[in-house]
Gaussian input, Z-matrix of N, CA and C with variables (Angstrom, degrees):
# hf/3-21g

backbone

0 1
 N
 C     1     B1
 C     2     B2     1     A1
 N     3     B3     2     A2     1     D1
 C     4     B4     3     A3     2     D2
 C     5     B5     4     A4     3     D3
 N     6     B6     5     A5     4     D4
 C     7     B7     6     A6     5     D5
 C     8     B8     7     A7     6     D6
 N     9     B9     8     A8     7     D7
 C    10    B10     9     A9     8     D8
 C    11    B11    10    A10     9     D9
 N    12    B12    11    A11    10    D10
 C    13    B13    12    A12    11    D11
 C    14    B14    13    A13    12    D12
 N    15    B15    14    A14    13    D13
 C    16    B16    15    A15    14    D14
 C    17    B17    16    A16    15    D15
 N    18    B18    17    A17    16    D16
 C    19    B19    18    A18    17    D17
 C    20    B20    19    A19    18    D18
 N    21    B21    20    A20    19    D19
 C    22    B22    21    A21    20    D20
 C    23    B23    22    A22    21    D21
 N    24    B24    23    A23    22    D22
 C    25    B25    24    A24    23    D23
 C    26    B26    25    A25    24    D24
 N    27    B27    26    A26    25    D25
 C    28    B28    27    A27    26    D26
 C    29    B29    28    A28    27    D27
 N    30    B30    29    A29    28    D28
 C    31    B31    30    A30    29    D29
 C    32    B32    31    A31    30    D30
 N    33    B33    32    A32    31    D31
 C    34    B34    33    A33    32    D32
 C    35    B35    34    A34    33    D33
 N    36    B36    35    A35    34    D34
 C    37    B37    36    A36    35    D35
 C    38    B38    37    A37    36    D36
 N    39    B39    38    A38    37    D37
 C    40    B40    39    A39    38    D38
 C    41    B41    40    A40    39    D39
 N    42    B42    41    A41    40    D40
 C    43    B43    42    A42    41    D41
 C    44    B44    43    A43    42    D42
 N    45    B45    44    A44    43    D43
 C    46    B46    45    A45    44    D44
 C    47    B47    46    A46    45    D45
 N    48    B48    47    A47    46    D46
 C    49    B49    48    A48    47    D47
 C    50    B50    49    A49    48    D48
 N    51    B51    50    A50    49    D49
 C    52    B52    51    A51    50    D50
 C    53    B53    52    A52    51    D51
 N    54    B54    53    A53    52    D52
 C    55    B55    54    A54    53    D53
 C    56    B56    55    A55    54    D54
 N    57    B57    56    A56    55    D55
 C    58    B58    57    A57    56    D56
 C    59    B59    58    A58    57    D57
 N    60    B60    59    A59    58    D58
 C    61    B61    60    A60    59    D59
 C    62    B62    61    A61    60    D60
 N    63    B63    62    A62    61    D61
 C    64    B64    63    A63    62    D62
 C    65    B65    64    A64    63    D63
 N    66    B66    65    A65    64    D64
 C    67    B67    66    A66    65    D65
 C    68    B68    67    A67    66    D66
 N    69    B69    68    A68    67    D67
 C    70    B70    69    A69    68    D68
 C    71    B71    70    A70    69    D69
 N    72    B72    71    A71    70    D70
 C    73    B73    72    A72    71    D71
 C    74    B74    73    A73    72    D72
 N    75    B75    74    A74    73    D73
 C    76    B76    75    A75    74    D74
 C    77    B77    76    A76    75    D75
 N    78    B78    77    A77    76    D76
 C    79    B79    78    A78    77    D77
 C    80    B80    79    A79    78    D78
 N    81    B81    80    A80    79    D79
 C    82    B82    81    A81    80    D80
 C    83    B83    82    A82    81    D81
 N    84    B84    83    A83    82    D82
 C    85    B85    84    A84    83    D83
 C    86    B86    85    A85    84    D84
 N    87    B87    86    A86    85    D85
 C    88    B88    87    A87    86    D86
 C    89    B89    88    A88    87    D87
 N    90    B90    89    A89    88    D88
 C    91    B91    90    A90    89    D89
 C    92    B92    91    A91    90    D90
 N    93    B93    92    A92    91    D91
 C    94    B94    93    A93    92    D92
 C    95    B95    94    A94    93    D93
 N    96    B96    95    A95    94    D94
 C    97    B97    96    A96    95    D95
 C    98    B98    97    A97    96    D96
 N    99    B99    98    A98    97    D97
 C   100   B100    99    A99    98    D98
 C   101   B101   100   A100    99    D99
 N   102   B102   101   A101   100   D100
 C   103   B103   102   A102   101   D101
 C   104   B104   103   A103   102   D102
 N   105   B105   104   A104   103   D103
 C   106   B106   105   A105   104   D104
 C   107   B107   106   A106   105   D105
 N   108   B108   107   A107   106   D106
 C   109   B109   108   A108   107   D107
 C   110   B110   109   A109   108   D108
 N   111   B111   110   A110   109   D109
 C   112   B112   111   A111   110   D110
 C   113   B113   112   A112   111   D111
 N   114   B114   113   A113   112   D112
 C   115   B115   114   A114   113   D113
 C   116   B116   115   A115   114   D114
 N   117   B117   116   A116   115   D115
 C   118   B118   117   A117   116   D116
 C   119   B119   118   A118   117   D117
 N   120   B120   119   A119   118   D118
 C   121   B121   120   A120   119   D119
 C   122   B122   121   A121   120   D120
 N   123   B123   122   A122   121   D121
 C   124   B124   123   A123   122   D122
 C   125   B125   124   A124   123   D123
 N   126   B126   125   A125   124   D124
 C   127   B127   126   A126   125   D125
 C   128   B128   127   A127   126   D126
 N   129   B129   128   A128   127   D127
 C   130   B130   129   A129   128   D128
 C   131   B131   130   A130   129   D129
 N   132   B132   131   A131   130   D130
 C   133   B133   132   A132   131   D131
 C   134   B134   133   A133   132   D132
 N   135   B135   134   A134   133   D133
 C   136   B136   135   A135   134   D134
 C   137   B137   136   A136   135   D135
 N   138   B138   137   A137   136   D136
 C   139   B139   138   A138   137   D137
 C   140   B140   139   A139   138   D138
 N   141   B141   140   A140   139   D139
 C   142   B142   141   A141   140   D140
 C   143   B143   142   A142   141   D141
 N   144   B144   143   A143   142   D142
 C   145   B145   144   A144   143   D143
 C   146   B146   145   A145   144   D144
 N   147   B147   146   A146   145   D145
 C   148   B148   147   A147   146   D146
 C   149   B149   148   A148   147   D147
 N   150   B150   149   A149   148   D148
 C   151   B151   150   A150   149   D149
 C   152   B152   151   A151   150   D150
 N   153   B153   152   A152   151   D151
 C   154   B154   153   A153   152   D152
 C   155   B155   154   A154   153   D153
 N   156   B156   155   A155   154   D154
 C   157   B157   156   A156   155   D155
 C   158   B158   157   A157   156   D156
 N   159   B159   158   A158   157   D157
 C   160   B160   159   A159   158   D158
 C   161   B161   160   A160   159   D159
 N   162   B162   161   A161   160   D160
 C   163   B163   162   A162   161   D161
 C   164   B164   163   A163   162   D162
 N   165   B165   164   A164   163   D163
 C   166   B166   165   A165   164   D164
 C   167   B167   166   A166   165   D165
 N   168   B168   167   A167   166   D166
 C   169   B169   168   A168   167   D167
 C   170   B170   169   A169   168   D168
 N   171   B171   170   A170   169   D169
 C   172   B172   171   A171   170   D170
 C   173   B173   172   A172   171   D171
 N   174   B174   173   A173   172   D172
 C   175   B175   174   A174   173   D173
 C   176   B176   175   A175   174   D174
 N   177   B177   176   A176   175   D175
 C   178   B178   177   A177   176   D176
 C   179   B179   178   A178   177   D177
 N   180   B180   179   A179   178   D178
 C   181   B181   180   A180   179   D179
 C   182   B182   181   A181   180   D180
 N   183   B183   182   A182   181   D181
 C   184   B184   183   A183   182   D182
 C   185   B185   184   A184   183   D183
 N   186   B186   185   A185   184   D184
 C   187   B187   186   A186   185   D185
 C   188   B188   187   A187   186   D186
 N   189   B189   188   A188   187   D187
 C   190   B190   189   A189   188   D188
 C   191   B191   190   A190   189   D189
 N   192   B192   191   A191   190   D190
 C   193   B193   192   A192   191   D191
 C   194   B194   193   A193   192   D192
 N   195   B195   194   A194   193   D193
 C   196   B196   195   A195   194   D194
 C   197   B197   196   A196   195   D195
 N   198   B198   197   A197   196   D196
 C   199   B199   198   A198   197   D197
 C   200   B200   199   A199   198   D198
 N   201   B201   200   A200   199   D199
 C   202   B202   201   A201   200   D200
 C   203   B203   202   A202   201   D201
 N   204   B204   203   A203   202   D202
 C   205   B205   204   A204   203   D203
 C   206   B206   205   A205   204   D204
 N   207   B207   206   A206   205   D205
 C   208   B208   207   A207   206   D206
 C   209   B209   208   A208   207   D207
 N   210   B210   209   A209   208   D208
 C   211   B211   210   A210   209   D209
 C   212   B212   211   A211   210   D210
 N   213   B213   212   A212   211   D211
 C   214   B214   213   A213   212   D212
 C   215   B215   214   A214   213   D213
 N   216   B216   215   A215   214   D214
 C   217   B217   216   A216   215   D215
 C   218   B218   217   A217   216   D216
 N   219   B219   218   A218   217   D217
 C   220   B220   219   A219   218   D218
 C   221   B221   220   A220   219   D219
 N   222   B222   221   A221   220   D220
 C   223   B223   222   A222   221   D221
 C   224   B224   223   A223   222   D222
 N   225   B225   224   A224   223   D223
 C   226   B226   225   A225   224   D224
 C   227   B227   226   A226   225   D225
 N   228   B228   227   A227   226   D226
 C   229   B229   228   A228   227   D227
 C   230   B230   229   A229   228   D228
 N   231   B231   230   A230   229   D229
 C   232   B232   231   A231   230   D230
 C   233   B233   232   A232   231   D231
 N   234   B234   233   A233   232   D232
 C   235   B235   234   A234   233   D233
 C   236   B236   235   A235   234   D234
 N   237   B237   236   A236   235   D235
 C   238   B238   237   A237   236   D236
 C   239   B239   238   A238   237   D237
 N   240   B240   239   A239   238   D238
 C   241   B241   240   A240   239   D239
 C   242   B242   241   A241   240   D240
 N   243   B243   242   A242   241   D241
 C   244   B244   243   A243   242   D242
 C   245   B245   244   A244   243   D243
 N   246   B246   245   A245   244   D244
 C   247   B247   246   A246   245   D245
 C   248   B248   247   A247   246   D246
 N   249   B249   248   A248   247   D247
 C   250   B250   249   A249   248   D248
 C   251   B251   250   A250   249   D249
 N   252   B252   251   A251   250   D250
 C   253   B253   252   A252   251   D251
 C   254   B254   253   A253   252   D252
 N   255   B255   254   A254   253   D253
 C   256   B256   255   A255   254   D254
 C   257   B257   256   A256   255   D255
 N   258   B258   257   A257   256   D256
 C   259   B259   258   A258   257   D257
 C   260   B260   259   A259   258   D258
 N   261   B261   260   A260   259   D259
 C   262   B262   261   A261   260   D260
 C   263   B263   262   A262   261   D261
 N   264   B264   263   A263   262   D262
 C   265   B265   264   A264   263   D263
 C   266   B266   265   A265   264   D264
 N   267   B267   266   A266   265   D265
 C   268   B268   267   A267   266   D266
 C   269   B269   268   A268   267   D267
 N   270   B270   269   A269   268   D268
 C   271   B271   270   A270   269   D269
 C   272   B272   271   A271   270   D270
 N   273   B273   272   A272   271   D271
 C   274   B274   273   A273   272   D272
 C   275   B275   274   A274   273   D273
 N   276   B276   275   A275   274   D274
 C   277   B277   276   A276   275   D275
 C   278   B278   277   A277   276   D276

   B1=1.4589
   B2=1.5199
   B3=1.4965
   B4=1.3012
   B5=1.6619
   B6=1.4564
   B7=1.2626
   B8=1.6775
   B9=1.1321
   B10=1.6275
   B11=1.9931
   B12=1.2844
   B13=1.5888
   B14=1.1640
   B15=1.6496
   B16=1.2268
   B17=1.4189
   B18=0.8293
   B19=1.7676
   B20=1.8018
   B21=0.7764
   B22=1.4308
   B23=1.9240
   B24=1.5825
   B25=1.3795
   B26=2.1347
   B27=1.1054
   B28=1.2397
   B29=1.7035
   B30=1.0718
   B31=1.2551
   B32=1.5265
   B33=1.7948
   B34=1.2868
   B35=1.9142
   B36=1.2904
   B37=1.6855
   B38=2.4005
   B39=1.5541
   B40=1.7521
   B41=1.4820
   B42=1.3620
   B43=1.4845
   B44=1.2822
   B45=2.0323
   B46=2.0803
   B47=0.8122
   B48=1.3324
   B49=1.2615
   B50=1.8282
   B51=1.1737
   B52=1.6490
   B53=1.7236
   B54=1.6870
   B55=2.1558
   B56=1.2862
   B57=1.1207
   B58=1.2848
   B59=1.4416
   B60=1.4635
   B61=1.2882
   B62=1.6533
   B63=0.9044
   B64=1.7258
   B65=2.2521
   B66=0.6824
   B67=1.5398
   B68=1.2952
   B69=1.4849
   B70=1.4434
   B71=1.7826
   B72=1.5827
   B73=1.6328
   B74=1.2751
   B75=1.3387
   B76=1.8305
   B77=1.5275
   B78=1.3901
   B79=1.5352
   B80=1.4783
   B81=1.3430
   B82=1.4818
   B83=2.3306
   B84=0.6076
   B85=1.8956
   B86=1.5001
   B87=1.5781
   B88=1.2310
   B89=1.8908
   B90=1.1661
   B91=1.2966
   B92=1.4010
   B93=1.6315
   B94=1.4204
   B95=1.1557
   B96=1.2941
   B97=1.8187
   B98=1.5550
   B99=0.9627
   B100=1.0604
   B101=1.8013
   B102=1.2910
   B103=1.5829
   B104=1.5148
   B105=1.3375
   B106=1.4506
   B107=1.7184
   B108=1.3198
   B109=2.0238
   B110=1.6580
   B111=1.1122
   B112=1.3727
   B113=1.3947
   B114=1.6215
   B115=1.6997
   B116=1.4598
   B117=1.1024
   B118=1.1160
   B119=1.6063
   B120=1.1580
   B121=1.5931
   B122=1.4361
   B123=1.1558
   B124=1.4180
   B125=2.0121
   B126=0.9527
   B127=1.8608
   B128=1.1050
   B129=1.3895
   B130=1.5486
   B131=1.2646
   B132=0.9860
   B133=2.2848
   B134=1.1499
   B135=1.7009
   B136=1.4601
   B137=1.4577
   B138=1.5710
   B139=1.7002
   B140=1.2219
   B141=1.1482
   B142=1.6172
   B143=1.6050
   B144=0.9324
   B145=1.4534
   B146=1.4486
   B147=1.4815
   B148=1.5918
   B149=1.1834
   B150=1.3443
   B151=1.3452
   B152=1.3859
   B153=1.9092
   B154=1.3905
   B155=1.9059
   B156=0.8219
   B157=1.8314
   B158=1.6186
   B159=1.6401
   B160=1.8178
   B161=1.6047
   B162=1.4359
   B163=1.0348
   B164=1.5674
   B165=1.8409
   B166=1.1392
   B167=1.8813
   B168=1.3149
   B169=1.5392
   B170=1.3057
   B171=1.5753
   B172=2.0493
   B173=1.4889
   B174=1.5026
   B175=2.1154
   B176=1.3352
   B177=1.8236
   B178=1.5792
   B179=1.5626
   B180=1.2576
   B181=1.4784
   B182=1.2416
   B183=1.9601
   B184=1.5405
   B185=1.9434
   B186=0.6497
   B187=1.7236
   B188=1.4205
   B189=1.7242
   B190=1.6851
   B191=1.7782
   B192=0.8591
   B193=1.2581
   B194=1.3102
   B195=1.3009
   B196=0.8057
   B197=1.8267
   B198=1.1543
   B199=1.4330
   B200=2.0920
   B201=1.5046
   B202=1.7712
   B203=1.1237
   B204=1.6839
   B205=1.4149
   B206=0.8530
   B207=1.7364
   B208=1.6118
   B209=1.3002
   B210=1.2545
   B211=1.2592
   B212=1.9109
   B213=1.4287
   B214=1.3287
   B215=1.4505
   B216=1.1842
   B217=1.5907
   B218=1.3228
   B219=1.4390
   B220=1.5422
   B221=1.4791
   B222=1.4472
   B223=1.6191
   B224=1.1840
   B225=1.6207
   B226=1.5241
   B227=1.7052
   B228=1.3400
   B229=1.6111
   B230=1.3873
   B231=1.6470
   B232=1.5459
   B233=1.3978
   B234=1.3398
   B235=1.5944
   B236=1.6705
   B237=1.7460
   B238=1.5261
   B239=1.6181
   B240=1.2095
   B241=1.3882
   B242=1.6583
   B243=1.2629
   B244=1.7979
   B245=1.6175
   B246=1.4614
   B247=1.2371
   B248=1.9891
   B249=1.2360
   B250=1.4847
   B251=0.9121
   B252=1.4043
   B253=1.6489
   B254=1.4047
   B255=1.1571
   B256=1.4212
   B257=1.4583
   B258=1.8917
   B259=2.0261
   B260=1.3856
   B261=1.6654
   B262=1.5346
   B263=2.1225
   B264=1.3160
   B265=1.2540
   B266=2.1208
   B267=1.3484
   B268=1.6102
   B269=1.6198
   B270=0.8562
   B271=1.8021
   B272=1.9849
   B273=1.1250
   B274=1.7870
   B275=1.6339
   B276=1.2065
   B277=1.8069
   B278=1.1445
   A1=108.82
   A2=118.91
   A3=136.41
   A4=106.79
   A5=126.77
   A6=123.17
   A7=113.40
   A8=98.52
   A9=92.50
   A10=115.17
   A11=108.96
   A12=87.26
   A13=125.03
   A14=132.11
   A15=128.80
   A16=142.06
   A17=117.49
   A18=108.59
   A19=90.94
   A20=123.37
   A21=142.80
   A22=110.71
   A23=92.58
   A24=94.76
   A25=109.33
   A26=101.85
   A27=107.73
   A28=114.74
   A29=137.90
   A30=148.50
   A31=126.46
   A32=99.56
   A33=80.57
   A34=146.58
   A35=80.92
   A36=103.34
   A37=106.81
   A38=76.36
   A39=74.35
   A40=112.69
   A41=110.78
   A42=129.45
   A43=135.44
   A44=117.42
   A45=94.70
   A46=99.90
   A47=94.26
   A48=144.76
   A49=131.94
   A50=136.41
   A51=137.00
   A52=87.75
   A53=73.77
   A54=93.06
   A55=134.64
   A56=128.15
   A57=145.59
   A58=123.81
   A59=122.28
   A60=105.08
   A61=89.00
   A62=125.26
   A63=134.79
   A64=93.73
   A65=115.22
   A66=138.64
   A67=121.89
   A68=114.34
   A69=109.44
   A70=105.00
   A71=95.35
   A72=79.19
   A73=129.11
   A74=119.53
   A75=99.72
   A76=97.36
   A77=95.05
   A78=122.99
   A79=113.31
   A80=129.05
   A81=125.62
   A82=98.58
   A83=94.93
   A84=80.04
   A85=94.39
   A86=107.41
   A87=113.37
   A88=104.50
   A89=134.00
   A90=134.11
   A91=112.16
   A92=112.17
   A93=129.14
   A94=102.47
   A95=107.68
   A96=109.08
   A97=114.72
   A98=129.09
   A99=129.26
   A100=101.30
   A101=102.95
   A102=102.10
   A103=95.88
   A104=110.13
   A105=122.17
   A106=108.18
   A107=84.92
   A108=95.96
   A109=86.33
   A110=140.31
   A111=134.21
   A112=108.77
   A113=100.78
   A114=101.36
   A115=106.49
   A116=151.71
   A117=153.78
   A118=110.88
   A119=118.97
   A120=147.35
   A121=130.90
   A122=117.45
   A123=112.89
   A124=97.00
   A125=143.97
   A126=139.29
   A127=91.81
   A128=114.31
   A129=123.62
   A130=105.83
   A131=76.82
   A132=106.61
   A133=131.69
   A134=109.72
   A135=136.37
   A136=104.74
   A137=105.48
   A138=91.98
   A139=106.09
   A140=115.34
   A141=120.91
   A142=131.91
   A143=135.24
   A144=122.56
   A145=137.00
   A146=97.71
   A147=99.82
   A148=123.47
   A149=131.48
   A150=141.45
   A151=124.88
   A152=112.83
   A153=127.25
   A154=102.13
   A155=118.12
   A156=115.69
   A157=113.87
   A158=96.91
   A159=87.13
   A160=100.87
   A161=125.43
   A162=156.29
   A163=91.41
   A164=108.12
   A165=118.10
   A166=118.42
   A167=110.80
   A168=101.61
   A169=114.96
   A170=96.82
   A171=98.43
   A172=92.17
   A173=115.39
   A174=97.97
   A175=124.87
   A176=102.30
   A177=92.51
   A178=119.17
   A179=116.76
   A180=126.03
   A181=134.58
   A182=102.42
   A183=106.88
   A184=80.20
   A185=136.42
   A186=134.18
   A187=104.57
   A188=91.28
   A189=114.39
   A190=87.65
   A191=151.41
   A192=121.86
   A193=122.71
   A194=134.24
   A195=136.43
   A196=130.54
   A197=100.13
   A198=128.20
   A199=97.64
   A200=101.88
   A201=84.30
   A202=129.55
   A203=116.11
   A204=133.97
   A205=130.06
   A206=138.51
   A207=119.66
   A208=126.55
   A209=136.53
   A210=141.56
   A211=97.77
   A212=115.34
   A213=145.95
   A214=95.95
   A215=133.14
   A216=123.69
   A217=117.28
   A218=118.19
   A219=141.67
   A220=97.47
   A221=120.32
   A222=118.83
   A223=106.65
   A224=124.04
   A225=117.65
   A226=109.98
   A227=130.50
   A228=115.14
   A229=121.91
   A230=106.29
   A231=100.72
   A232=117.84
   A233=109.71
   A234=121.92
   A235=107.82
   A236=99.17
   A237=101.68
   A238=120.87
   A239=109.00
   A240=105.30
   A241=110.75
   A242=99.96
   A243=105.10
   A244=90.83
   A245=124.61
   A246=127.99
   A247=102.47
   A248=109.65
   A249=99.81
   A250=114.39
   A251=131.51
   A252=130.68
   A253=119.03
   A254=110.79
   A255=109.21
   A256=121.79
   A257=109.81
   A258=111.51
   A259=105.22
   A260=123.39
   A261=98.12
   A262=103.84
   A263=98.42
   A264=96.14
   A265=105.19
   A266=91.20
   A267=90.16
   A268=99.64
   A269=140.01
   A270=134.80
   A271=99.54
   A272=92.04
   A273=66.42
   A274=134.92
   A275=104.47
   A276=85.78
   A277=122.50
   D1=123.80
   D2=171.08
   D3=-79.51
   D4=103.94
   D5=167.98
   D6=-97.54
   D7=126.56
   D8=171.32
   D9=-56.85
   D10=153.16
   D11=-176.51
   D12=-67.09
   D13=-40.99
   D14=146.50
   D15=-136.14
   D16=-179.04
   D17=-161.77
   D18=-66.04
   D19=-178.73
   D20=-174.81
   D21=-152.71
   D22=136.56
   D23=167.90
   D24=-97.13
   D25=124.95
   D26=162.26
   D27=-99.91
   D28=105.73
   D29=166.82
   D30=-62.98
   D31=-42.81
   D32=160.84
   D33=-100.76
   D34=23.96
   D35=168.98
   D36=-112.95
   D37=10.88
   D38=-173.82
   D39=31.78
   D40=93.01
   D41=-162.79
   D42=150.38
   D43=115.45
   D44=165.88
   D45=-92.51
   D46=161.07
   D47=160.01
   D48=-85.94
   D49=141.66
   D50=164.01
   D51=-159.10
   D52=92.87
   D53=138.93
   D54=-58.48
   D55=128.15
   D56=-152.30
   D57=-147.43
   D58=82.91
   D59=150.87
   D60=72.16
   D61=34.89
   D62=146.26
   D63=93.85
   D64=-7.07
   D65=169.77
   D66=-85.58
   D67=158.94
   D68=-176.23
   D69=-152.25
   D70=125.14
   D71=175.51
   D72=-127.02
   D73=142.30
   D74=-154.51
   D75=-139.18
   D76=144.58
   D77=170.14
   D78=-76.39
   D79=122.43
   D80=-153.86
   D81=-102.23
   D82=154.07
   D83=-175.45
   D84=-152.97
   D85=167.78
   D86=160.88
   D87=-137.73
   D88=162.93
   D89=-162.23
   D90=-148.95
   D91=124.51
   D92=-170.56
   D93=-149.91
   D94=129.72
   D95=164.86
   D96=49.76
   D97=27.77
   D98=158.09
   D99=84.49
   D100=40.07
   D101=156.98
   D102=-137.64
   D103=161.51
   D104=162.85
   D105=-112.10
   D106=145.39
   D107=-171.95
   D108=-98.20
   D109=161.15
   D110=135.30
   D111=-124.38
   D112=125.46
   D113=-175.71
   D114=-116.38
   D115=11.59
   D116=174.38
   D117=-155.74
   D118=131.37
   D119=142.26
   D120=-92.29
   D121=117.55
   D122=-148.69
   D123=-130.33
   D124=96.36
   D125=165.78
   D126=-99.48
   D127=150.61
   D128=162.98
   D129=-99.56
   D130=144.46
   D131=-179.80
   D132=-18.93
   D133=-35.44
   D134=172.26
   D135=-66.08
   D136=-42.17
   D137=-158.22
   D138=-108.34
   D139=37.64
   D140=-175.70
   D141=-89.72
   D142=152.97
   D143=-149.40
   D144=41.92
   D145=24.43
   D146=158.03
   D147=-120.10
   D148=46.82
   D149=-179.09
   D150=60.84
   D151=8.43
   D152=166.71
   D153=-40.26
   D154=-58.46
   D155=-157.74
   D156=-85.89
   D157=-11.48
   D158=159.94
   D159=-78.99
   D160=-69.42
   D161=171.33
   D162=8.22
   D163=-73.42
   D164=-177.38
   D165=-61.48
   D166=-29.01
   D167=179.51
   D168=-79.37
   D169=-38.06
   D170=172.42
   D171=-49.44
   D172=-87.11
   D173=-166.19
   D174=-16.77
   D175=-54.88
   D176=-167.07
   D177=-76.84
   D178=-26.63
   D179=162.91
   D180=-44.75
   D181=-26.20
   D182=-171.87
   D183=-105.34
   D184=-28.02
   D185=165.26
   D186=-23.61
   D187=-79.88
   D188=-165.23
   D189=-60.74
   D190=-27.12
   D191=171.70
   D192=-97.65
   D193=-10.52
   D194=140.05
   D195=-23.79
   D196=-46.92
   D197=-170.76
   D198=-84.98
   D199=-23.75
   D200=-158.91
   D201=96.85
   D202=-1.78
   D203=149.04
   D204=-26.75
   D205=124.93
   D206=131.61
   D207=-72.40
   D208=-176.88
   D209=-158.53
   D210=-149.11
   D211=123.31
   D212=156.36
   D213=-76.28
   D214=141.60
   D215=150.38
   D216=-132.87
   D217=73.26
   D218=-153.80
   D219=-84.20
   D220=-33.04
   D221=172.02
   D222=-78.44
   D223=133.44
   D224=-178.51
   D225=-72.88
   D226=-42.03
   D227=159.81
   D228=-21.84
   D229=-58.72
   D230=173.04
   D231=-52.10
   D232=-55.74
   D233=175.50
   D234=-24.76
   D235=-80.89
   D236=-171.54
   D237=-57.99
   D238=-5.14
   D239=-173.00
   D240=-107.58
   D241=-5.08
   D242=177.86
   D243=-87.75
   D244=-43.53
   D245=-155.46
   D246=-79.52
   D247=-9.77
   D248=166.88
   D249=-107.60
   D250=3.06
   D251=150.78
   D252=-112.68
   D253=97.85
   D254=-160.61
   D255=-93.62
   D256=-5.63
   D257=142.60
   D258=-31.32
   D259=-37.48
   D260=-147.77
   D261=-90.61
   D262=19.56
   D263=-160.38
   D264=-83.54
   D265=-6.44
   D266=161.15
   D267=-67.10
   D268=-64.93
   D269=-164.22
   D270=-34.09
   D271=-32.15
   D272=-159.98
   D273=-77.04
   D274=148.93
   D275=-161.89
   D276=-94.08

């Protein structure tokens, strides 16, 4: 497995990204006031069940805080995956 080194924020597709193995999987968001919503999580089919879509929410999660973000977690992936690490439960707004 080819991992890109890290997820990347693309802004102007409002969304990260982590390339993969000729694939790409991206966290879909929207951004106001200094929270990020994320409403869609998206892996393709190929790369599924190998820990591609935590992989990708840990990056974008430590991003948005990085930045001083809150966090919406309107996609349930985000949901279940904030809710089994529960350090990250300062992010939410």
């Amino acid at each position: 497995m080819t991992v890109a080194a890290t997820v990347r924020n693309n802004p102007a597709h409002s969304r990260y990204e982590l390339a993969v193995d000729g694939g790409v999987a991206v966290a879909v968001y929207t951004l106001a006031a200094g929270v990020v919503s994320f409403v869609h999580t998206e892996v393709p089919a190929v790369l599924r069940e190998r820990g591609i879509g935590s992989r990708l929410v840990a990056g974008a999660l430590a991003d948005v805080a990085r930045q001083g973000m809150k966090v919406v977690a309107g996609c349930s992936f985000v949901k279940a995956f904030m809710g089994q690490h529960p350090k990250l439960s300062g992010l939410v707004a």
